[in-house]
BADRENMAR-496550 format. One record per residue (C-alpha): residue number from 1; x, y, z. Coordinates in Angstrom, 2 decimals, decimal comma, always signed. Layout:
<atoms>
[NUM [X Y Z]],
...
</atoms>
This chain:
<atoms>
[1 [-26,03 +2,73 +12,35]],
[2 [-25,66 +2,10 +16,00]],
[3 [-22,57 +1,27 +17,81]],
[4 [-23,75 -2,26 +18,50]],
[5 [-23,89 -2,49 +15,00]],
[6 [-21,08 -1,59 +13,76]],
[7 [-17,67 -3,63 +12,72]],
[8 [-15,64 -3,30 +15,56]],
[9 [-11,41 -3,30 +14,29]],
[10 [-8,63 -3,74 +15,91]],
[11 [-5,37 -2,16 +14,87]],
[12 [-1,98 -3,82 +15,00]],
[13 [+0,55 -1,12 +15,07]],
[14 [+1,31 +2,56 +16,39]],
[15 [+2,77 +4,17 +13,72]],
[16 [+2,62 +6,54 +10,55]],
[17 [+0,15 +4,06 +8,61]],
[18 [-1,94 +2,85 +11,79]],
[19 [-2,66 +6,69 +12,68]],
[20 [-3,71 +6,53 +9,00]],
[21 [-6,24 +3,75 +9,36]],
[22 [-7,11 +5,38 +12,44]],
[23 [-8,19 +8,40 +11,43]],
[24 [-9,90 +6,69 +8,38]],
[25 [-12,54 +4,97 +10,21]],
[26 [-13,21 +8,17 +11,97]],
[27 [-14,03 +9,98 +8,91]],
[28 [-16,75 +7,26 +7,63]],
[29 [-17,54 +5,89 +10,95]],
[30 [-21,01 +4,72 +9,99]],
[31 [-19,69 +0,69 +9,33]],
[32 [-16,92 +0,59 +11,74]],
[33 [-15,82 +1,75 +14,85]],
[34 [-12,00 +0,98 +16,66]],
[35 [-12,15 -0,26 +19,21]],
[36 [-8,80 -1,52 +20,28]],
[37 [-5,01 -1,28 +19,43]],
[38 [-1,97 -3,09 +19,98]],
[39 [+1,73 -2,45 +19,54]],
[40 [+4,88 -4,02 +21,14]],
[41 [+6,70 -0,72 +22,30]],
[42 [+5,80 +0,39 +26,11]],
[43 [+3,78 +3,50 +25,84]],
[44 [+3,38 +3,31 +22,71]],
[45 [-0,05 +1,46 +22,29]],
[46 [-1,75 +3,71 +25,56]],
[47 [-0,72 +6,91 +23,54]],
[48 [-2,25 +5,87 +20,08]],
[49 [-5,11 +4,92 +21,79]],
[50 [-5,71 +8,32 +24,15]],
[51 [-4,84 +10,12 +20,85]],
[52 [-7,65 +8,82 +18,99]],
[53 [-10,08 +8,14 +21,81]],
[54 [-9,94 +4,33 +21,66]],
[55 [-10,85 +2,32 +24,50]],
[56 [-8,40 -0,76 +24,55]],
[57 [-4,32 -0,92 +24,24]],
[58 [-2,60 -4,22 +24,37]],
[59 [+1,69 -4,84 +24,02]],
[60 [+0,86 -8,09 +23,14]],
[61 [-1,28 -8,57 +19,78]],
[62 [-2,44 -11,84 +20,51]],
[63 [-4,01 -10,70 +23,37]],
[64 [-6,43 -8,01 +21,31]],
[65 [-7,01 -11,14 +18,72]],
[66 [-8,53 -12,65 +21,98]],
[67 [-11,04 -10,17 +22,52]],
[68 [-14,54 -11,43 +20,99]],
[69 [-16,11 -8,40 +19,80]],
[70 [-13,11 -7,55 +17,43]],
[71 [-14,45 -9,10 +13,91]],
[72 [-11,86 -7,26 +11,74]],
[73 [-8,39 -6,05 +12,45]],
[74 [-5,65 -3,83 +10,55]],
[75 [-1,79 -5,09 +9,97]],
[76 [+0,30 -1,45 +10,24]],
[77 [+3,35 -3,65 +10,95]],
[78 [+6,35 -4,36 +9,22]],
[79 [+6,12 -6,01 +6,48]],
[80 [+8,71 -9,00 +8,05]],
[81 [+5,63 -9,50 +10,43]],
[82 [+2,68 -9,28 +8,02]],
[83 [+2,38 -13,34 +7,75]],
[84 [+2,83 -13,95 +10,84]],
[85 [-0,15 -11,51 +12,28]],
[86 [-2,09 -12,78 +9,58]],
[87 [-2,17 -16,41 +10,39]],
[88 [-2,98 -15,51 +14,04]],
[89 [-5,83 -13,63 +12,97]],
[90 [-7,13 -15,44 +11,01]],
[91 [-7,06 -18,82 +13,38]],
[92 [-8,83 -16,13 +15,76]],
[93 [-11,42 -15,97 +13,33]],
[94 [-10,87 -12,37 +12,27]],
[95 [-11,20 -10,86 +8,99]],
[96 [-7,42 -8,93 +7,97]],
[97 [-6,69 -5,88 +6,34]],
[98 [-3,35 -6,18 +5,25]],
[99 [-1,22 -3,20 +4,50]],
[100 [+1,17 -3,64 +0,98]],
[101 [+3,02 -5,43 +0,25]],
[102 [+1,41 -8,20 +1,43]],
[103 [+4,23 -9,90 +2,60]],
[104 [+7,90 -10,81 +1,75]],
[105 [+7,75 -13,73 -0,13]],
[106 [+5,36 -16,24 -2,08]],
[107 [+5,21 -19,18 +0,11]],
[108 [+4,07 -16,69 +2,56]],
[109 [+1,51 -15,24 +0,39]],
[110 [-0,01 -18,63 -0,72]],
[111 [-0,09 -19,34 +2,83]],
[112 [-1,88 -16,24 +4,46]],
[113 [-4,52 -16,72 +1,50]],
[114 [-5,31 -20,66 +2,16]],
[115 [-5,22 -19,96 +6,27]],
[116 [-8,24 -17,08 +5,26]],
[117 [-9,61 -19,04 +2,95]],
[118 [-9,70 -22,40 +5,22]],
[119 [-10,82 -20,21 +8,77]],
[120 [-13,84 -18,39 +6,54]],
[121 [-12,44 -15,27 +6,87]],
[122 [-11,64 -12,56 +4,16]],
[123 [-8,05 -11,19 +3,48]],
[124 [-8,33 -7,96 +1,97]],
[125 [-5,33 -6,15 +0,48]],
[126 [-4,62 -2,43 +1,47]],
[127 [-4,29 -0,87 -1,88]],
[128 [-5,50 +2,63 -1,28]],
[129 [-5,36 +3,39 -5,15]],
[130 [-8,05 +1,42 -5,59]],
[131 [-10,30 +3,96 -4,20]],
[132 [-8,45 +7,32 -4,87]],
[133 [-11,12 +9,33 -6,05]],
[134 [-9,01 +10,93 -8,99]],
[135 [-8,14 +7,40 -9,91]],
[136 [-11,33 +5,79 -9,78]],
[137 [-12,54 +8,40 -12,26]],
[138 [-9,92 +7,76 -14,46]],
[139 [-10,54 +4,19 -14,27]],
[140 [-14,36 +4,79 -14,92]],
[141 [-13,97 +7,07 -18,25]],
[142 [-11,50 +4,22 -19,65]],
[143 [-14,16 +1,43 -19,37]],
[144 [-16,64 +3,88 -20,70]],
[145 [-14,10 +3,85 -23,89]],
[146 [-13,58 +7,21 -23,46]],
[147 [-9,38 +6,76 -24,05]],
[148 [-10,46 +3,60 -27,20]],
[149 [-7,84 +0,88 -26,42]],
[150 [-5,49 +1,57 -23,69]],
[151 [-2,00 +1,26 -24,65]],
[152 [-0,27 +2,63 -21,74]],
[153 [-0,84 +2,93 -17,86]],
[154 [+2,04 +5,02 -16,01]],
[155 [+2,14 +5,75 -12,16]],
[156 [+5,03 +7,36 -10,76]],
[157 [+5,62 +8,04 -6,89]],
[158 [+8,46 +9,61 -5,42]],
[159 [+9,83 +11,67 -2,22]],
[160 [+12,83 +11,46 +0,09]],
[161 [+12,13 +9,07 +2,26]],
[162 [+9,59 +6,75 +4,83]],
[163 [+9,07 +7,53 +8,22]],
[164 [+10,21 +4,56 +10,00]],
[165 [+13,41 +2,89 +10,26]],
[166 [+12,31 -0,33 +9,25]],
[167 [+12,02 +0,56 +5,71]],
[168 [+15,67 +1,03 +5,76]],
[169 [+16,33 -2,26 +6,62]],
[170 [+15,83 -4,71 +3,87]],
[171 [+15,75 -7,55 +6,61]],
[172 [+12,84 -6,34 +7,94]],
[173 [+11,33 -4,63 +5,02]],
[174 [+12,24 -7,45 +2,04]],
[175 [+13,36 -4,32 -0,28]],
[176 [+14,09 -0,64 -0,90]],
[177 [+11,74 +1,76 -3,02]],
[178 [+10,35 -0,43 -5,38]],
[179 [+9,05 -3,10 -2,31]],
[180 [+7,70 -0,07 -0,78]],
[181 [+5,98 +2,04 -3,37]],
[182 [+6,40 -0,02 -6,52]],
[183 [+3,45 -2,47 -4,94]],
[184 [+1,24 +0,59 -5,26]],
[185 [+2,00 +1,10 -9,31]],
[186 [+1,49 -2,51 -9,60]],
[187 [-1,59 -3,22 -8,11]],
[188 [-2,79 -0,09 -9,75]],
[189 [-1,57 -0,91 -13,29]],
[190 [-3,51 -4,32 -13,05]],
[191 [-6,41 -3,12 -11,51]],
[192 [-6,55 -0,22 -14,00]],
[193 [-6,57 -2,54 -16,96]],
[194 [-9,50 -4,96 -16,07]],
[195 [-6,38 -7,45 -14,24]],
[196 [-4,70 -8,78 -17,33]],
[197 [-2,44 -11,93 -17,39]],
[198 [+1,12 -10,23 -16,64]],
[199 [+3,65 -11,47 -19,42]],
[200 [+6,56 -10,16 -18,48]],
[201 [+8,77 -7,34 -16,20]],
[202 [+11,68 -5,11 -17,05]],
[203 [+12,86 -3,22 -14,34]],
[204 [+16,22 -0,85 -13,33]],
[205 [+17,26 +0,02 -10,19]],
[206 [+20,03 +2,29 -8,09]],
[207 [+20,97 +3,39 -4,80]],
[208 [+21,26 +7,25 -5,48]],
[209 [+21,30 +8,96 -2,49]],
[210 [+20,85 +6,79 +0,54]],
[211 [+23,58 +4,44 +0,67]],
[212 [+25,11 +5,29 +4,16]],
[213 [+21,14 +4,03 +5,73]],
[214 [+20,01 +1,11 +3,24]],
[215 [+21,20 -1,50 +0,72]],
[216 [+18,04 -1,16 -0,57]],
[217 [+16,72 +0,48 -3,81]],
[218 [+16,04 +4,22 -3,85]],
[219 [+15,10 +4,54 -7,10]],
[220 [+13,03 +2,18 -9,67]],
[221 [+11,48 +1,95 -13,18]],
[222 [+9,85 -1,13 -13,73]],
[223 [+7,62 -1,57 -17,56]],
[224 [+5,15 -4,83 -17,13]],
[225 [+3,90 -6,22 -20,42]],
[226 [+0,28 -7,14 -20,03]],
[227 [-1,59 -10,02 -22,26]],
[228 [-3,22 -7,92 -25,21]],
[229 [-0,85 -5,82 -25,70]],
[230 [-1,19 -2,44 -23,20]],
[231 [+2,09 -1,83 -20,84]],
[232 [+2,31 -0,51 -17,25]],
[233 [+5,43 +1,71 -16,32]],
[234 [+5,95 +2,37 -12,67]],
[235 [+8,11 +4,27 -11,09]],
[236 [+9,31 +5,50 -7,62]],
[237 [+12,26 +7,46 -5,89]],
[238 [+13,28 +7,74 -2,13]],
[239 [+15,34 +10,41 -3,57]],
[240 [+13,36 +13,17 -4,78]],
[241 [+13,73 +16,02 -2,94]],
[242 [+11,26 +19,15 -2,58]],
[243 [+7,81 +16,53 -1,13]],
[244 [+5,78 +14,07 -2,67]],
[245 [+4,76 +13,39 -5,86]],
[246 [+2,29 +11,21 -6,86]],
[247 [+0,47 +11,06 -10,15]],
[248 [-0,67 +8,70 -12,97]],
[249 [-0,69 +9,29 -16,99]],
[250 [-3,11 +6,90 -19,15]],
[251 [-2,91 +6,63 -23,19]],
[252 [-4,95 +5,17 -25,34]],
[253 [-5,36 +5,14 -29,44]],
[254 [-8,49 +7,39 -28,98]],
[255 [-7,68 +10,03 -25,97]],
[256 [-5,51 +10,17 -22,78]],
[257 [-5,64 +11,37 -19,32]],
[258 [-3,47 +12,93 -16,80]],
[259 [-4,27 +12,51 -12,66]],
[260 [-2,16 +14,65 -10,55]],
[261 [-3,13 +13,55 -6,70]],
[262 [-1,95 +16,25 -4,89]],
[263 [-1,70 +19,78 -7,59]],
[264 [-5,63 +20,43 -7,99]],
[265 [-6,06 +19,32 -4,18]],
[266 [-3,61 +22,18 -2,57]],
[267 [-3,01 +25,82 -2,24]],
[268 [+0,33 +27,42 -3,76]],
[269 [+1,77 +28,92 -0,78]],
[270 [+4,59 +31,18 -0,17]],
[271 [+5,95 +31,47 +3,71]],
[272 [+9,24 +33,11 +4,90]],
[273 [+8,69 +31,53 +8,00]],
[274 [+7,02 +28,18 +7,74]],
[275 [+4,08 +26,51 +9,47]],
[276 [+2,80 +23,47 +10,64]],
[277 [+1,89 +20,64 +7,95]],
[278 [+2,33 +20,69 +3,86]],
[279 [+1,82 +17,42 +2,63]],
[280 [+2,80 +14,09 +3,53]],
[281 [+6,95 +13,69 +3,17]],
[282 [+7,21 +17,64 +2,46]],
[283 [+11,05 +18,54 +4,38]],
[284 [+10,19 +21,89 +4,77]],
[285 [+7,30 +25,09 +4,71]],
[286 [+9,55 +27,49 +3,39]],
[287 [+9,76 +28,92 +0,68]],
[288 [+6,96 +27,82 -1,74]],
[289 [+4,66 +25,03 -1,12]],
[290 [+2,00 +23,22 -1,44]],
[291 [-0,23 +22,52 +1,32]],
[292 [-3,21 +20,11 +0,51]],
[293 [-6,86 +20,01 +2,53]],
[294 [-8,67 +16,60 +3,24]],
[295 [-5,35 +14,62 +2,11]],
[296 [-6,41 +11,32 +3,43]],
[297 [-9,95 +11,77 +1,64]],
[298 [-8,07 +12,56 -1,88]],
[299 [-6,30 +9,46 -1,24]],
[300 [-8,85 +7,21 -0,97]],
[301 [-7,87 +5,80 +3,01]],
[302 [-10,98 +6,33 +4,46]],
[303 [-13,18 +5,10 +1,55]],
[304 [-10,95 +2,02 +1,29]],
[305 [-11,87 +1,12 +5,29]],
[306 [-15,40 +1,58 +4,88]],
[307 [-15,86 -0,53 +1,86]],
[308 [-13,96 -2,92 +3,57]],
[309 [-15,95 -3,08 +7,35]],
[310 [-18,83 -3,19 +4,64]],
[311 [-17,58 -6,37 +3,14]],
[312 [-17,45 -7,55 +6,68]],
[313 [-20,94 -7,28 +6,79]],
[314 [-21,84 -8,85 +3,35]],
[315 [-22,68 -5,55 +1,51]],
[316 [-19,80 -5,36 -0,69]],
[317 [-17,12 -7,77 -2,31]],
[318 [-13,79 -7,03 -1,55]],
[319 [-11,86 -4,88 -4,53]],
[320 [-8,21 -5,36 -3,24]],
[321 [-7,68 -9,11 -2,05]],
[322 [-4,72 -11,37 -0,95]],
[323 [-4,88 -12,95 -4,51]],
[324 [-4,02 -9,16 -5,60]],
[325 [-1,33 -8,97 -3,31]],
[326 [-0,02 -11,98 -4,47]],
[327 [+0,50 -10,78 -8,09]],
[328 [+2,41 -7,87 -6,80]],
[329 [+4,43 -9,86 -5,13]],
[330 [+5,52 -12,05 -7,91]],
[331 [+6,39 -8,74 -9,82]],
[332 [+8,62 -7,84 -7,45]],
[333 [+10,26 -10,93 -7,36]],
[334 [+10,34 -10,63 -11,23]],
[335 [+11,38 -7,30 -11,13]],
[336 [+14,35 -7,49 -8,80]],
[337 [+15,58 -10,34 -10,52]],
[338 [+15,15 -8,12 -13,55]],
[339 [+17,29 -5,59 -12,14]],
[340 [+19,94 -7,83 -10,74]],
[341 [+20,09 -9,66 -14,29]],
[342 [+19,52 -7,19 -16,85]],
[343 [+16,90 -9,08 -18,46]],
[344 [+12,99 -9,04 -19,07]],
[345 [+12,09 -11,76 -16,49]],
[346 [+8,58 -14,09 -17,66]],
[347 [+5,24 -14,79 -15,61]],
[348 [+4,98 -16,62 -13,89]],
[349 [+7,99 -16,85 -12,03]],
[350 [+8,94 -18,46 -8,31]],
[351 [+12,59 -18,34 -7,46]],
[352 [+12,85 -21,52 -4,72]],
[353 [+14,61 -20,51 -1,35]],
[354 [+14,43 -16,50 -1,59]],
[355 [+14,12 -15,02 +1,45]],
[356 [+13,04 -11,53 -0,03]],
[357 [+12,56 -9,98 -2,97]],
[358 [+15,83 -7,94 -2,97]],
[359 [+17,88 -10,60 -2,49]],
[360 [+17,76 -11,73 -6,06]],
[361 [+19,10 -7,91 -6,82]],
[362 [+21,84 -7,65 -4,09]],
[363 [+23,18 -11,33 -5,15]],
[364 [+24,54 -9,91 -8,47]],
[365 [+25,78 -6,37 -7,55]],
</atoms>
């Protein structure tokens, strides 16, 4: 496909997650090509751009929303801002990618789908798990029956830490581990399972380790009780030490499956002196490790882009959508509340007045 052709994207933000969706249209470039980036911090915005050969930088997003060759743009922002951006987009008549969660709370969400909705322009959810090869196999030999009825769904992700301040700051971020990574075991849970009606959500956290940077969560189990019977546990740490793990288990009455993203996809590594780059979140090469190869391909970021620059163009539906994001976000309401009451919380479920989901946890600790 020719340049001209191609789905030209803007990307709000400079950071971990926009190099991400960078380097993501790079790898499948045949769809999409970026073409400009903006971010508020001097510098910051020039840099990106030089460092991945794009040829517009902007401090001021609204500026790049002007431009009229940009059909589609990225949100790497905060997740404060994510409503916000979207809204301007989409009265810009862009299509959005929206990085999870989707936003901080429902009234948002409902209005960042009917703005998309009303402007004819798609809001897709970025929910990388949808498109994790691993995953999508998995997914595949349970609707071939392979596992008979599925009973359970478990995804579990856990390291020490984000990269950015922001997460740290439940103002800006709307919650700790479980607003961060429990929208991943959500979304996946629900997509896994054909997107059951969610019953109900059970969910514990703690502050284990991080107290002195975040009143946020750093730890979470949440179990979600799907119509027909199946459950979905999830669960995530900021306070695992030794890297990243991230895996998923699936039972059924008639088989099971185990899905380890990252052992099977790296090299077991011994180094008394260390190197350059592990894995995503790994504190250290010392010692033993694991480094992977093509770690944003076994994750699924650069498939996820090009399906959606091809939904752009007509050629695909969009997998991972705002209404998506919306269910996740009314589990983490649910499941913070959960938390903060010690009780199974129903679906649905819309606390009035919440400003973020971690609120309704912080208000009874």
């Amino acid at each position: 496909m020719s340049s001209r052709d191609r789905v030209k994207v803007g990307i709000i933000g400079s950071q971990f997650q926009a190099d991400i969706h960078a380097e993501s249209f790079r790898l499948m470039p045949d769809e999409a090509e970026v073409v400009a980036v903006a971010s508020p911090t001097p510098g910051n915005a020039e840099q990106f751009a030089k460092r991945h050969g794009i040829p517009r930088w902007f401090t001021d997003y609204r500026r790049m929303l002007a431009e009229p060759d940009i059909e589609m743009v990225t949100i790497a922002a905060p997740n404060a801002l994510h409503a916000s951006m979207t809204v301007d987009a989409a009265n810009a008549g862009k299509h959005i990618v929206c990085e999870k969660p989707l936003c901080m709370t429902l009234e948002e969400a409902d209005l960042m789908i009917d703005v998309c909705r009303q402007k004819g322009v798609l809001l897709m959810y970025a929910e990388e798990l949808f498109f994790t090869p691993k995953y999508v196999k998995a997914k595949k030999m349970a609707d071939e029956g392979a596992f008979g009825k599925v009973y359970l769904v478990k995804q579990t992700e856990k390291h020490f830490g984000p990269h950015a301040p922001w997460f740290w700051d439940v103002q800006r971020s709307g919650g700790g581990v479980f607003m961060d990574m429990g929208c991943h075991g959500i979304a996946f849970c629900y997509w896994f399972l054909g997107r059951p009606r969610i019953k109900s959500v059970t969910c514990h956290l703690a502050t284990h380790v991080h107290g002195d940077k975040t009143k946020g969560d750093d730890d979470s189990i949440c179990i979600i009780d799907f119509e027909g019977g199946a459950k979905g546990l999830v669960e995530d740490s900021w306070a695992r030490r030794g890297g990243m793990e991230d895996r998923i288990e699936v039972y059924g009455e008639g088989g099971m499956t185990l899905a380890d993203l990252h052992m099977g996809n790296a090299l077991p590594t011994y180094s008394e002196y260390g190197y350059g780059y592990a894995v995503e979140k790994a504190p250290t090469t010392k010692g033993w490790t694991w480094p992977v190869f093509e770690e944003l391909w076994n994750y699924g970021f650069p498939q996820e882009m090009h399906h959606f620059a091809r939904c752009v163009r007509g050629k695909d539906t969009p997998q991972a959508t705002g209404e998506d994001g919306r269910v996740v976000q009314e589990v983490l309401f649910a499941g913070y509340h959960s938390a903060g009451t010690g009780t199974r919380v129903a679906l649905p479920f819309r606390p009035q007045g919440v400003a973020r989901p971690i609120d309704l946890w912080l208000a009874h600790r």
